[in-house]
Phi, psi and omega in degrees: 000146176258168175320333183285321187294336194267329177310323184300304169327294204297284145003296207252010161296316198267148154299156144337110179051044166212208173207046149303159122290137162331323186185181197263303157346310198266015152294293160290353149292318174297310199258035116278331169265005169287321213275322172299343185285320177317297179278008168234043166256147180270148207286167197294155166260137175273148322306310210308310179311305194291305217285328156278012176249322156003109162172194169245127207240159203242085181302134170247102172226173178172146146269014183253017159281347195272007165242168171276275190268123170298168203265134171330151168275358179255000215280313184269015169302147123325130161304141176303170193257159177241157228285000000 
């Protein structure tokens, strides 16, 4: 995949306004065409390489990114009793 391919990949993998994957499939698209990109990629030149990340970058974090999928808010409820 190329950088364009995967921005698209990446793009149509997430929900809406978030930076979540769709499902655990589109999780695992993504981090199979990153790894493909990783490995046929030439590896970086030092200084010159670095130097192109200069700039001002914007930390994104949560702890519900450390899974492909966050854990339901309903997951630790009781079944409801039956009926």
């Amino acid at each position: 995949a190329t950088p364009s391919q995967l921005t698209t990949l990446i793009s149509s993998s997430l929900r809406p306004s978030s930076y979540l994957a769709t499902s655990p499939a589109a999780a695992r698209r993504v981090a199979d065409a990153c790894a493909e990109l990783e490995a046929t990629a030439p590896p970086p030149l030092w200084p010159r390489d670095l130097r192109r990340l200069d700039g001002s970058w914007r930390l994104i974090y949560s702890s519900a990114l450390a899974g492909p999928q966050p854990p339901s808010p309903l997951d630790g409820l009781p079944a409801p009793p039956a009926a």
